[in-house]
Each structure stands twice: as structure tokens, then as C-alpha cells.
VOLOKE-679604 format. One line per field, with one value per atom (N, C-alpha, C): x, y, z. Coordinates in steps of 0.05 Angstrom, whole numbers, plus 5000, padded with zeros to 4 digits. Example, Ala and Ser with C-alpha at 12.3 -4.5 7.8 and 13.67 -1.06 7.14 Angstrom:
<sites>
east	c(5264,5246,5264,5257,5273,5258) $
north	c(4886,4910,4934,4955,4979,5001) $
up	c(5156,5156,5156,5142,5143,5157) $
</sites>
This chain:
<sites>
east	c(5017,5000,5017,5004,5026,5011,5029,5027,5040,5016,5013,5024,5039,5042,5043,5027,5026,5040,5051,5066,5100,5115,5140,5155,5146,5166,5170,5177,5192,5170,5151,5131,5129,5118,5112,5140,5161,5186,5187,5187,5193,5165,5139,5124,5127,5139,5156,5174,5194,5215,5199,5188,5175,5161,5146,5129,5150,5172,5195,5208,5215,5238,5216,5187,5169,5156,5180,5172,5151,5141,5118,5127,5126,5119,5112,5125,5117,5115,5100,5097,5098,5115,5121,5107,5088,5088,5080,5097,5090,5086,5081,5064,5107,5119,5139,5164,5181,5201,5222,5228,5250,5248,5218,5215,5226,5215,5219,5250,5272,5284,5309,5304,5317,5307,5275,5284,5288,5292,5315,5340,5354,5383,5382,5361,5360,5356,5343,5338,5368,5376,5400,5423,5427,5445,5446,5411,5396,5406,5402,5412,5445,5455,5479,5491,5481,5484,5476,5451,5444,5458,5480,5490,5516,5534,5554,5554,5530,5523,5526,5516,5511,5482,5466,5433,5423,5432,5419,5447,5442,5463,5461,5485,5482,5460,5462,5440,5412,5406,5380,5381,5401,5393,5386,5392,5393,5363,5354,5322,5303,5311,5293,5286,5310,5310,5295,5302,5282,5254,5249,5210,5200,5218,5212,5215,5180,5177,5175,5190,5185,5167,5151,5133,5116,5115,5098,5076,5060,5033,5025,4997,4977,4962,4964,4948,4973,4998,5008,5003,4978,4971,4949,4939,4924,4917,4945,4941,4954,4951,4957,4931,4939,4915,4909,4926,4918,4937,4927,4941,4937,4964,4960,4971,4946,4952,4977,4996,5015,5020,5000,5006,4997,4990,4990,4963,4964,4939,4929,4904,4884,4862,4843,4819,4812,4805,4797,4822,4840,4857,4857,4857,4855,4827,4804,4779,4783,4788,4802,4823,4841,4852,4839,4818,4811,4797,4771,4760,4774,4796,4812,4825,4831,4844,4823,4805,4779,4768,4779,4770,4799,4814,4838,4840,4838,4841,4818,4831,4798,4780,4755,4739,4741,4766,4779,4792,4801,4833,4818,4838,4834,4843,4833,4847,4846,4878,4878,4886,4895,4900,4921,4939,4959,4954,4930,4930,4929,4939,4942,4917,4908,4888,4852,4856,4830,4813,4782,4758,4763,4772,4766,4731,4722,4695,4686,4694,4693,4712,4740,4750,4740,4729,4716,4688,4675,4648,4659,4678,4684,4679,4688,4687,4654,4658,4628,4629,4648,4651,4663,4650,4665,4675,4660,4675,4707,4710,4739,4760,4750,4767,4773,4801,4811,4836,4834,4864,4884,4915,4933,4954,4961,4971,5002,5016,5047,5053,5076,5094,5131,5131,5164,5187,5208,5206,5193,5183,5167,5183,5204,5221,5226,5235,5239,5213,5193,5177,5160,5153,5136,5104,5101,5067,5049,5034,5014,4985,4972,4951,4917,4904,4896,4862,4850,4827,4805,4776,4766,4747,4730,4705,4681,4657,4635,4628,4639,4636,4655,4679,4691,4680,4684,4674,4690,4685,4699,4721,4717,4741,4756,4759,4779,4790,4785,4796,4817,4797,4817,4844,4835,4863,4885,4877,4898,4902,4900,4913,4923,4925,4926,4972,4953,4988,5001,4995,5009,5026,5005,5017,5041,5046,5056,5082,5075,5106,5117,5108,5124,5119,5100,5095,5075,5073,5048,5016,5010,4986,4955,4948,4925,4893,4880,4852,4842,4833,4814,4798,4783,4755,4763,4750,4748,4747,4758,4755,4779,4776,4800,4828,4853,4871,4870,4852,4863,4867,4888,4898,4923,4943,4969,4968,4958,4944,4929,4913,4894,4902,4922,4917,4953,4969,4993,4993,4969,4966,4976,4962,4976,5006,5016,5055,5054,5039,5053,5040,5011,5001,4991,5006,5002,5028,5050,5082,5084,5062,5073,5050,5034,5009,5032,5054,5062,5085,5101,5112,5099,5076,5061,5048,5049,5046,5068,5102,5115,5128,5125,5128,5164,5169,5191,5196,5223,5223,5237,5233,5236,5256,5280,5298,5287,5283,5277,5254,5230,5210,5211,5236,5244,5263,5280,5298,5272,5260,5235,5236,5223,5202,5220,5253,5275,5285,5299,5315,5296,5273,5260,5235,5223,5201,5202,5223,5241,5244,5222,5214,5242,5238,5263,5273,5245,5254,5229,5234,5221,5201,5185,5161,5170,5183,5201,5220,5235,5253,5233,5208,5198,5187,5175,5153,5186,5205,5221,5229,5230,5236,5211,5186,5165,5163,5170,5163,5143,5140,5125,5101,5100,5074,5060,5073,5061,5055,5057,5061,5029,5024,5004,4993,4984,4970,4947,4967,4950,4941,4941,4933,4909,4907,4889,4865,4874,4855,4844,4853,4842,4820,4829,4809,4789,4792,4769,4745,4755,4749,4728,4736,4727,4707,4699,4683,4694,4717,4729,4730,4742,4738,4755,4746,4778,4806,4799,4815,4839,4835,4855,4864,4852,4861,4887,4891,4909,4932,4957,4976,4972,4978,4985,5010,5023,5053,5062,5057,5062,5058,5036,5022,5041,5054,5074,5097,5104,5124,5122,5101,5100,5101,5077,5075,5109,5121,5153,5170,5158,5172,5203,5196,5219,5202,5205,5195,5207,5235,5254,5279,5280,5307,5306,5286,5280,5290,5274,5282,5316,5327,5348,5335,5316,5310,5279,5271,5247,5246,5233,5235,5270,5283,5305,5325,5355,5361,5379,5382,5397,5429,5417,5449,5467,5456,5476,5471,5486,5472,5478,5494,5501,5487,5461,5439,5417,5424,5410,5410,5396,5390,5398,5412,5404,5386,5372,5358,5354,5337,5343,5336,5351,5357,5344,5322,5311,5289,5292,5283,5249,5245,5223,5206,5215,5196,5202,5215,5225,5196,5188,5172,5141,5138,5111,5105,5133,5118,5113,5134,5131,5097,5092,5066,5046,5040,5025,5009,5043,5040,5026,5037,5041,4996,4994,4967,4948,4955,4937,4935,4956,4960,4943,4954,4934,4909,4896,4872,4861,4869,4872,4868,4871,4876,4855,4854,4830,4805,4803,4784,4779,4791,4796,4787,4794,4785,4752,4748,4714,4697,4712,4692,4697,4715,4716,4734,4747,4764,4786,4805,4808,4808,4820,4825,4840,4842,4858,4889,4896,4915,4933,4911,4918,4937,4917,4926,4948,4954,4984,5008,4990,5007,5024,5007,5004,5025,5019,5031,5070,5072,5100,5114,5095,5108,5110,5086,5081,5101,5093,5115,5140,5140,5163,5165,5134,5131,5148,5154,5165,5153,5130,5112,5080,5061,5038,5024,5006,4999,4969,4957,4935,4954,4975,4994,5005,5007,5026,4998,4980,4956,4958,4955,4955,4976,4994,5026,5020,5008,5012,4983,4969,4949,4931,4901,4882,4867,4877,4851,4877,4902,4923,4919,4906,4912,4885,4863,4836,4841,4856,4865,4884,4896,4917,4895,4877,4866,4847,4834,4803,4815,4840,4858,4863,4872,4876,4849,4830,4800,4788,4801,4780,4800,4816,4846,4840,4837,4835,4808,4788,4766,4759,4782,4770,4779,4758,4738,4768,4789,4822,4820,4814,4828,4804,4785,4764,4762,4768,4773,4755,4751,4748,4727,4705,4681,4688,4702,4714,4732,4750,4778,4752,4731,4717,4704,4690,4682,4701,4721,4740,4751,4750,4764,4745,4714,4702,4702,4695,4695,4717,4747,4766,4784,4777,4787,4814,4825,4840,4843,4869,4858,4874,4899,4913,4912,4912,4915,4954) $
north	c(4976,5000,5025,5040,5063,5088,5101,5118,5144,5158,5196,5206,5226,5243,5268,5283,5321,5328,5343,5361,5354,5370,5359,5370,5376,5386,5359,5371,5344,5321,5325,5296,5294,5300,5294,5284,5280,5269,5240,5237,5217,5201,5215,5187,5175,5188,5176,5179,5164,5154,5126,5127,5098,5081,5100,5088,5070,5085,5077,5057,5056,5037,5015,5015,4991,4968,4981,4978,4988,5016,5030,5046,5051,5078,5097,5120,5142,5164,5172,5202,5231,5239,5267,5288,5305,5329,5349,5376,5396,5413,5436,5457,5477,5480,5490,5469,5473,5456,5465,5491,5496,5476,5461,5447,5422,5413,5390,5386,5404,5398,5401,5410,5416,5391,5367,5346,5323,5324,5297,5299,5328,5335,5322,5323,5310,5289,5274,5247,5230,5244,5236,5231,5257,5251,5233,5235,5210,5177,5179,5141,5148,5172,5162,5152,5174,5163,5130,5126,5090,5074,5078,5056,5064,5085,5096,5078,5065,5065,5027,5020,4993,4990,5006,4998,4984,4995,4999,4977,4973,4969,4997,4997,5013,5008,4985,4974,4981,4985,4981,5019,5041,5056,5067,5065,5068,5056,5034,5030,5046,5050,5070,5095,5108,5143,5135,5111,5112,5102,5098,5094,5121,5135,5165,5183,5186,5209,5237,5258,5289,5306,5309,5336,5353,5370,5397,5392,5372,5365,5343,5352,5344,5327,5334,5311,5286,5286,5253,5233,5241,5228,5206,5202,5204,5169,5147,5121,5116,5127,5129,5109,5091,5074,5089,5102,5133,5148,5169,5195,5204,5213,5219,5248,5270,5299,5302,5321,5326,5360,5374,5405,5413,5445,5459,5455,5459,5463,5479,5477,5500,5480,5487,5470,5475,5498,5511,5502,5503,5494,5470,5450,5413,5412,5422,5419,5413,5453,5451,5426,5421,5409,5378,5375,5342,5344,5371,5366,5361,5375,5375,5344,5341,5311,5288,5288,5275,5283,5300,5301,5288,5273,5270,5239,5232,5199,5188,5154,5135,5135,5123,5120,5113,5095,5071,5084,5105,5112,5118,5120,5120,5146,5163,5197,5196,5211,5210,5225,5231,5266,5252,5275,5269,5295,5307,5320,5314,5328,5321,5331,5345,5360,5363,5366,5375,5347,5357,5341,5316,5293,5280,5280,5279,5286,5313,5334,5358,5354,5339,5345,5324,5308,5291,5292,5326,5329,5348,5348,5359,5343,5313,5301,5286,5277,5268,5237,5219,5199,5203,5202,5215,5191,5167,5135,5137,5140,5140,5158,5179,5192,5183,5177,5172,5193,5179,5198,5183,5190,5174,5198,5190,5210,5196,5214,5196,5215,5202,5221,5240,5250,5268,5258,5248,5233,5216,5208,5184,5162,5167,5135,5115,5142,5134,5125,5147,5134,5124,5098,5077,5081,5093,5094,5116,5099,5121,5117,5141,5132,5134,5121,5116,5120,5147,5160,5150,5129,5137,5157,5164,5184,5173,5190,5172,5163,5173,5172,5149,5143,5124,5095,5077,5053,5035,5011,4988,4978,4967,4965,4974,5012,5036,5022,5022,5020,4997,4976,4953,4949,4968,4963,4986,5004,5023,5005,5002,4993,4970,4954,4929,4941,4967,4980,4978,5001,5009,4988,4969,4944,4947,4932,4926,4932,4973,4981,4978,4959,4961,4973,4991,5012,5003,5018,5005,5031,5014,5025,5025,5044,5042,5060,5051,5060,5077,5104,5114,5137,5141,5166,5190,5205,5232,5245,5252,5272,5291,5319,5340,5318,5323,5310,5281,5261,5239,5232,5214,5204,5216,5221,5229,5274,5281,5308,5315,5294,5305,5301,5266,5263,5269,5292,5302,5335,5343,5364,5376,5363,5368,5365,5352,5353,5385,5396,5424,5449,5430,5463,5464,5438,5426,5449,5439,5447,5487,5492,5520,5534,5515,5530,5532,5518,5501,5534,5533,5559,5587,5594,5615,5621,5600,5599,5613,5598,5609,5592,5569,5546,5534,5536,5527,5542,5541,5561,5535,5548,5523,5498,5511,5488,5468,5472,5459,5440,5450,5432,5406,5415,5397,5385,5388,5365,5344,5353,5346,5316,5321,5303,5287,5297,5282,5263,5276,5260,5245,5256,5235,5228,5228,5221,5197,5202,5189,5188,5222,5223,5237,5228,5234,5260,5284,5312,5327,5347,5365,5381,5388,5397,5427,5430,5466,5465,5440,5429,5422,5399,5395,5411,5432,5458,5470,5473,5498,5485,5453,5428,5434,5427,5421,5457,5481,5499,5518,5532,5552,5556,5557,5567,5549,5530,5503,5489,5492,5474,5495,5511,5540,5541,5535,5527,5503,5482,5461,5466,5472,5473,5493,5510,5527,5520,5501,5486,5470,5452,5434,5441,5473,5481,5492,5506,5506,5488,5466,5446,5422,5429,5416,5436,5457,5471,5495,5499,5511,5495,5478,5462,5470,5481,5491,5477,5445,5430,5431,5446,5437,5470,5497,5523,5532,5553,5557,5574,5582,5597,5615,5649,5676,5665,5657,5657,5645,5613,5609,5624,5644,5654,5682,5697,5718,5709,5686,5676,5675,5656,5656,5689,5709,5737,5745,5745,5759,5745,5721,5706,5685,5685,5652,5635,5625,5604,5575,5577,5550,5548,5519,5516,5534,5532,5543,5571,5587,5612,5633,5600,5613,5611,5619,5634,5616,5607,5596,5606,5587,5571,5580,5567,5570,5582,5596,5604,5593,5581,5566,5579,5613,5624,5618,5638,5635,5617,5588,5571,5579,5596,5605,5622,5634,5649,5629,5607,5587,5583,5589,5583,5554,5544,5520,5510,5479,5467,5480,5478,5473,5441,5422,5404,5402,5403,5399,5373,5352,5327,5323,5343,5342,5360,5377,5392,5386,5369,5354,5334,5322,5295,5305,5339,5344,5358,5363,5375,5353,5334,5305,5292,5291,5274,5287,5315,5342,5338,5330,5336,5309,5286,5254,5243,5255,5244,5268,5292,5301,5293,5278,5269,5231,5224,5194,5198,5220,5225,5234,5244,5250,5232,5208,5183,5165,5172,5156,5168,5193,5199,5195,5188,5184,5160,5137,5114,5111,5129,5126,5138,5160,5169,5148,5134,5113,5118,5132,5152,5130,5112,5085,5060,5040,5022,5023,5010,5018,5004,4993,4983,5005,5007,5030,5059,5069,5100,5087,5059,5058,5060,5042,5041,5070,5086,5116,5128,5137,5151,5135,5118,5099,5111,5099,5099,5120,5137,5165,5182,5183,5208,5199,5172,5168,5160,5162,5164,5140,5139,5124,5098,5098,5075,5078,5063,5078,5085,5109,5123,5102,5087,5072,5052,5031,5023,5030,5055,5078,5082,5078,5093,5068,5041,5013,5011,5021,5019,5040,5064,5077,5080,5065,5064,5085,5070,5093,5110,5102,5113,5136,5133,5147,5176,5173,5182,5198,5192,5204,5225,5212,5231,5259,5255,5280,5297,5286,5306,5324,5305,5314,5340,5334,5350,5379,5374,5402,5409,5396,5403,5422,5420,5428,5457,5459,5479,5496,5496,5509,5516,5491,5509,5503,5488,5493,5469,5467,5440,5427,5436,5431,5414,5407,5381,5365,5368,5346,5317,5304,5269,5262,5243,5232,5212,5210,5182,5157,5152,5130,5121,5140,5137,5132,5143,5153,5121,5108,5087,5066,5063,5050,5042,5063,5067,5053,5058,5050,5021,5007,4978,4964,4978,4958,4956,4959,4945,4962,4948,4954,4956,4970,4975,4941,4934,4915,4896,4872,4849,4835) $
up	c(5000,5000,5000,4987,4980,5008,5016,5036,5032,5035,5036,5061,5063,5084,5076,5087,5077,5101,5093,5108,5118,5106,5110,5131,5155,5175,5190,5215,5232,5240,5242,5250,5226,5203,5174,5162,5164,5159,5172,5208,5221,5215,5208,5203,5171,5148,5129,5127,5150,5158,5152,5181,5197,5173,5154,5127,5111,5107,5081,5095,5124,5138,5132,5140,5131,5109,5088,5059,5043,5057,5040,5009,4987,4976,4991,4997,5011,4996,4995,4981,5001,5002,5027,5012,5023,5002,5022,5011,5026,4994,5008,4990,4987,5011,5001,4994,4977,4964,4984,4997,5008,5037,5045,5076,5055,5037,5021,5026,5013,5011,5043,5065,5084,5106,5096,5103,5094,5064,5047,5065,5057,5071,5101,5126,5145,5147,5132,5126,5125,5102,5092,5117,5131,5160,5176,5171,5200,5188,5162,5154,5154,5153,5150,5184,5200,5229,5235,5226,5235,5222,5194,5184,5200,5206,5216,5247,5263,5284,5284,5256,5252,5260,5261,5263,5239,5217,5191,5174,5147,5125,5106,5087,5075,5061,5038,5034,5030,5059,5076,5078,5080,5077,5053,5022,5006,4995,5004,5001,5013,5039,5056,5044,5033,5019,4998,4979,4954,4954,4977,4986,4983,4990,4997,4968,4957,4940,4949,4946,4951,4929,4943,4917,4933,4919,4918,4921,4904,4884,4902,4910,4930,4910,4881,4866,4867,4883,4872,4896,4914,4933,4914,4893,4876,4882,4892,4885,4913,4933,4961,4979,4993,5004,5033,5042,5067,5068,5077,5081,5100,5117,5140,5140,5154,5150,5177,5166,5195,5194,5188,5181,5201,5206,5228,5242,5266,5289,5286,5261,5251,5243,5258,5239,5219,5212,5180,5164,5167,5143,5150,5164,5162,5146,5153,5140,5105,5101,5077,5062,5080,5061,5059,5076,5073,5059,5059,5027,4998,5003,4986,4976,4992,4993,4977,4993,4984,4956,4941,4916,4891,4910,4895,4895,4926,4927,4918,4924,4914,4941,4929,4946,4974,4967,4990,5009,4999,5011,5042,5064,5093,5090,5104,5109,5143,5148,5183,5185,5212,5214,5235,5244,5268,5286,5289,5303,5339,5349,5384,5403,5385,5405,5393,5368,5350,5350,5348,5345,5315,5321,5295,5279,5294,5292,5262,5284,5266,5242,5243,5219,5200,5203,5177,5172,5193,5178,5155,5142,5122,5102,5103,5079,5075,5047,5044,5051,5049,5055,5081,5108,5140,5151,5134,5162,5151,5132,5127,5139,5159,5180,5198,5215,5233,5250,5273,5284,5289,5279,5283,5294,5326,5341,5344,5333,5331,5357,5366,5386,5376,5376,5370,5393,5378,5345,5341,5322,5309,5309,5296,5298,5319,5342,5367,5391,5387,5408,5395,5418,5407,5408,5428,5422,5398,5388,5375,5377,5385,5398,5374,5375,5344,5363,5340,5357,5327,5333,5315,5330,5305,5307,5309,5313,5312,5293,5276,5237,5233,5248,5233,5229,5208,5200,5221,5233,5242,5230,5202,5184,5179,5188,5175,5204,5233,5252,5260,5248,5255,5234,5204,5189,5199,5202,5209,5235,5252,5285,5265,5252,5236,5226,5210,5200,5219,5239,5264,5276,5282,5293,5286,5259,5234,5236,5237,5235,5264,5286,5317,5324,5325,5349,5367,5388,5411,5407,5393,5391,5413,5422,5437,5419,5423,5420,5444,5429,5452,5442,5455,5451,5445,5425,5414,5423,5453,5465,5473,5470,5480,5488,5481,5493,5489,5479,5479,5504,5505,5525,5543,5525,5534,5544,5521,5522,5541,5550,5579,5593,5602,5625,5644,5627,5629,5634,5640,5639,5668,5689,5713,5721,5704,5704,5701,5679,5679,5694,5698,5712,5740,5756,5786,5780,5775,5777,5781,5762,5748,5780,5786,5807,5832,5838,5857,5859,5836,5837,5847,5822,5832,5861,5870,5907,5911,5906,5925,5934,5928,5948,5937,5917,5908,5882,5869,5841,5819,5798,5773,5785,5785,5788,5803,5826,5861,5850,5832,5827,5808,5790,5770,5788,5800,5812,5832,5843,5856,5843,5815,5797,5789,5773,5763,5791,5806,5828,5849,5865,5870,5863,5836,5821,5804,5803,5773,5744,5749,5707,5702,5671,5653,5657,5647,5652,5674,5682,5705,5684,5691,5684,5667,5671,5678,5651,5652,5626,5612,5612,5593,5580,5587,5566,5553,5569,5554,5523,5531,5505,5488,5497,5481,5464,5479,5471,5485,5501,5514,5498,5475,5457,5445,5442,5426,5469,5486,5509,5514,5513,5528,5496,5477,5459,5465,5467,5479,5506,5523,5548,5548,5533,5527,5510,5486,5468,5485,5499,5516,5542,5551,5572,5563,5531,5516,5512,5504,5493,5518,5537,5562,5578,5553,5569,5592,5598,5615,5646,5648,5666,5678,5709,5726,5725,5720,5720,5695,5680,5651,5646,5668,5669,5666,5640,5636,5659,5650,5682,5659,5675,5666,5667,5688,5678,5657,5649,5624,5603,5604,5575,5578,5606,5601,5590,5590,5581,5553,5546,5509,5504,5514,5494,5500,5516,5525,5502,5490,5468,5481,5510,5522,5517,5498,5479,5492,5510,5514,5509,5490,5487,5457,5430,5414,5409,5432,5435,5446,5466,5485,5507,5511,5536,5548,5572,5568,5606,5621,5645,5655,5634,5642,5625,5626,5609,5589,5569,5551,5539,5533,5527,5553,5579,5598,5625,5627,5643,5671,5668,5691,5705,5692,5701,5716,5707,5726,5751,5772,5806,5813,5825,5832,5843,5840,5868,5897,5906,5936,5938,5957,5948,5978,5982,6017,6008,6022,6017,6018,6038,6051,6036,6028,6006,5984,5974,5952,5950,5973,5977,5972,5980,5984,5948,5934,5913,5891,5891,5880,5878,5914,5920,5904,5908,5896,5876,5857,5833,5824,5834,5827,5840,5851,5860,5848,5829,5811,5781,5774,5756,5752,5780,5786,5783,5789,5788,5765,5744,5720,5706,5704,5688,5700,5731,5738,5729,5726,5706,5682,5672,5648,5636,5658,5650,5664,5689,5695,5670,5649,5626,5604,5607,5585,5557,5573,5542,5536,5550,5541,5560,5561,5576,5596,5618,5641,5627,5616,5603,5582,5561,5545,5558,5580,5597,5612,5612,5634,5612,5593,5554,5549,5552,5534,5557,5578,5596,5598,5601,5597,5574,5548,5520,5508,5515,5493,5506,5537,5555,5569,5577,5589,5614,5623,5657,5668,5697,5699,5712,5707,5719,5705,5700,5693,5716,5711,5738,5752,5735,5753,5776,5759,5769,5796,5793,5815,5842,5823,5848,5862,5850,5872,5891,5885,5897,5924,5920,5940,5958,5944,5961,5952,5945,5925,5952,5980,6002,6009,6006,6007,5992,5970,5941,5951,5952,5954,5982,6004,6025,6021,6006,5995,5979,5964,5942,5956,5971,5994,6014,6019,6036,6016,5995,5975,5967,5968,5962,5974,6001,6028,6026,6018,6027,6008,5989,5959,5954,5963,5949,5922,5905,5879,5862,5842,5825,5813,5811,5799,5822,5845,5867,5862,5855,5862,5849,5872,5860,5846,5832,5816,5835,5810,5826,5824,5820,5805,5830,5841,5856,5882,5896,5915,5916,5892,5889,5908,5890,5883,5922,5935,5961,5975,5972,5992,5986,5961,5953,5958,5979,5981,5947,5924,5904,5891,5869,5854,5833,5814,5789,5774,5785,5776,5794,5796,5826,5828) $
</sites>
């Protein structure tokens, strides 16, 4: 089956990478030749590093690049069996271009989007044939991380679902299923990593460094909440967080920070910019830790039992399987345990006591446990045995 990808920046590259390393035809197309051609040139580095490394054969890179067609022309999607959109976070232009699309491919073809945040729903009441819309949510890089989280719509057909999860499989990645709603899986239920952390500051209570050593040294995640937005990007990190509190209705729970959003308009964008959270030209403008154990333990727990709760919501609305949300949170972000997993370990009457405690303190609908976790406590039970 021959495989479309629009849009040639960095996710639209790494998911035809993953297409070509699979033995697809890939067709890359962007609308500019100068993105076209600045990621062949990256392409090209990246196989020379995996044969340089012994991942790859020469061989084997030399087939990979020639899977890979570059063009301009949105009509050479024409004999493509799906296309997967990877362009910007705009609904009016995804709309647009799926009508578009849909007047080019066959009847057959599967159209998917890789969007992280947007209604699959809304984007395939665009087309006239809508079961053929799906969501296929890769993670950055594509090559590298394994999960992709695969959203149908209410419109999608059964058959579009089980072949795409069918590909996915296919190419080794860990694929989960889950509901059309704001954030998915990984998008909603990671929200509190950044805006427990950023609430935790604007108190007073600790400053960037101190909260990221917190979560890194005794949490055990890869990066601190503080490092991860300045990585992910201040504007694209406070984009989503914003689409999502939209999107949920304004739910106290998913509320955006002024401080993040002074940060994007001031333009500390991160590592991108130089300047984010923290400063990248001069590291020496950097504060250290306070390296105090004990408030090390309380911003960790804080953060770690708004986030458990998050996921336990998640699975009481049914958005995926209790398997899937331990799947997604591990594979997509890194965590270092899945968080239903984490709630058994520390005890869910533990977990319901810390939140009921910030409930009563605060005042506000951002602590309120979950019916599910409340259930769950009084019935004795668990999520794993």
C-alpha cells in the first residue's frame, strides 16, 4: 500500500521515515520545496548516522530514501491507500485540506489526521465519505517513540479501525485506542505535570529548578516539568493547554497559568528561543535546586496524585482502557511507571486523602477526586491484582 504524508516538517518526515523503513511507497508532500528539501538533507544525515552506528546496512539505507517520494503536488497522493495529515493546528485549514484531499484519492483511501488536540469528529464532517476519517497520534520523534495513539470518530467505519491499528501494529509501534475527546489520552491526562508544577511555583512554594529536581531525582521522570515545556516549547506547550480548557468547556481542571502565557507573549519560547523557564544562552543564570528532601517529597506527591487522578478519570469516562492509559503515559511520555499502576502501589485511600485535603484547602473544582477513585476506596478494590 502506497502511503501519503502532507506536510513535511519534523513529525511529517519521522512518520515517512517509519512508512519507508516499513517497505511503503511514501509520498512526502509539502506545499513548500525549500521544507521538502531541508528534510531529504536531514533524512539523509539520520541514515547516515544508523549505518555509521551499525543499526541499519548501507543497503538498507539506500532503500529506505528511495521509498521516499518528495513533491509539491497534492494531486500525487492520487494512488495512496491513506494519508496521513501532519500540518499545522488550525481546523479551518485541516477541513480545507481534507476536502481537498477527498476530491483527489479513491473512494477507498483512509484519510487520518495526526492531530494532538483537535475534534476528529469535526475534521471529517468535512468530507462526504466521513467513516473514512481517523486519528493517528504519533509522538516526536516518530522513529523513536513507540506509542501512537489511534482515535476513531463517531463517523469512523469498524474496518477503517481495525486496518489502520492492523498498519500500526505492523510498523512496531504500541498502539492504543481511545475516545474523541479534547487531549486523547496522553494530552489530557499530562496536563497536571505542567500546571500542578507552574500552580506550585506561583504559590511560592519552590522556584523552577527545586521543582524539576523534585520530579527528576526523587520522582524518577526523565525531565522536570520546567525542562519539559522549555523542550516542548512555551507556545506550542500554552496552545495546547488552552485548546484543551476550551474544549472541556472551561473546566477549572485543565486552566490555563498567566505565567506560562507571560512567558509565550515575552517570546521565552525554551530551548528554541534561548530563553524559556530557564536560560539556555547563559547557564550560569540558572538558580540551583534547593535540594531539601522534605519539600522535595511534598511537591513530587502534589504533583504525582493530581496526575493519578487524572487518568482515573479518564478511565471512569471511558476515554480508554485501564491498560491502554498505563500504555500511553510509559510509551508516549516516558513516565516512569503507569499512573493507575502507581495509584495501587501507594494506596488509592492514600491518594483520595491528599486530594480531599487540597479540596478542602483550595476550594476549587482543579482538586476534586474523581468518582471513580471515591468508588474504588470504599469497595476495598484495585485497578491491577
Amino acid at each position: 500500500m502506497n502511503v501519503g504524508v502532507l506536510g513535511g516538517g519534523t513529525m511529517g518526515l519521522g512518520i515517512a521515515q517509519v512508512s519507508a523503513q516499513n517497505g511503503h511507497k511514501t509520498i512526502l508532500v509539502d506545499i513548500n520545496k525549500e521544507v521538502l528539501d531541508k528534510s531529504k538533507t536531514k533524512l539523509e544525515k539520520i541514515m547516515a548516522r544508523l549505518v555509521e552506528k551499525g543499526k541499519i546496512l548501507q543497503d538498507e539505507s539506500i532503500a529506505i530514501q528511495s521509498n521516499i517520494v518528495y513533491s509539491t503536488n497534492i494531486q500525487d497522493f492520487k494512488d495512496c491507500g491513506i494519508v496521513i495529515e501532519a500540518i499545522i493546528e488550525d481546523f479551518s485549514i485541516k477541513s480545507e485540506v481534507f476536502s481537498k484531499l477527498e476530491s483527489i484519492v479513491s473512494k477507498d483511501c483512509i484519510l487520518a489526521s495526526n492531530t494532538s488536540s483537535l475534534s476528529i469528529a469535526s475534521i471529517g464532517s468535512s468530507l462526504k465519505i466521513s467513516n473514512r476519517i481517523i486519528g493517528i497520534h504519533f509522538f516526536n520523534p516518530v522513529p523513536l517513540m513507540a506509542l501512537v495513539e489511534i482515535i476513531p470518530s463517531i463517523q469512523t467505519s469498524d474496518l477503517i479501525l481495525k486496518n489502520v491499528k492492523s498498519l500500526i501494529d505492523g510498523w512496531g509501534k504500541v498502539a492504543v485506542v481511545c475516545k474523541d475527546t479534547p487531549g486523547f489520552i496522553v494530552n489530557r491526562v499530562a496536563r497536571p505535570f505542567y500546571g500542578e508544577a507552574i500552580r506550585i511555583y506561583e504559590e511560592g512554594i519552590a522556584d523552577f529548578a527545586t521543582i524539576d529536581w523534585a520530579m527528576t531525582e526523587l520522582g524518577g521522570f526523565r525531565m522536570g516539568p520546567f525542562t519539559l515545556m522549555d523542550y516542548i516549547g512555551n507556545d506550542v506547550n500554552y496552545t495546547v493547554t488552552e485548546t484543551v480548557f476550551s474544549a472541556f468547556y472551561f473546566d477549572p481542571r485543565y486552566k490555563p497559568s498567566f505565567t506560562q502565557k507571560r512567558y509565550k507573549e515575552a517570546g521565552f519560547f525554551g530551548r528554541k528561543s534561548g530563553k524559556g523557564f530557564f536560560d539556555y544562552n547563559d547557564e550560569t543564570l540558572n538558580v540551583p535546586p534547593n535540594k531539601n528532601r522534605e519539600l522535595g517529597e511534598q511537591i513530587f506527591e502534589r504533583i504525582l496524585v493530581m496526575l493519578i487522578n487524572e487518568a482515573i478519570d479518564a478511565l471512569f469516562l471511558n476515554i480508554a482502557s485501564k491498560e491502554a492509559i498505563d500504555l500511553a503515559m510509559t510509551k508516549g511520555v516516558n513516565y516512569p511507571k503507569g499512573l493507575l499502576m502507581w495509584a495501587d502501589e501507594l494506596g488509592l485511600d492514600n491518594v483520595l486523602s491528599k486530594l480531599e485535603s487540597m479540596f478542602n484547602e483550595y476550594g476549587e473544582d482543579r482538586y476534586r477526586p474523581s468518582p471513580l477513585l471515591k468508588r474504588m476506596v470504599k469497595s476495598g478494590t484495585k485497578f491491577f491484582r
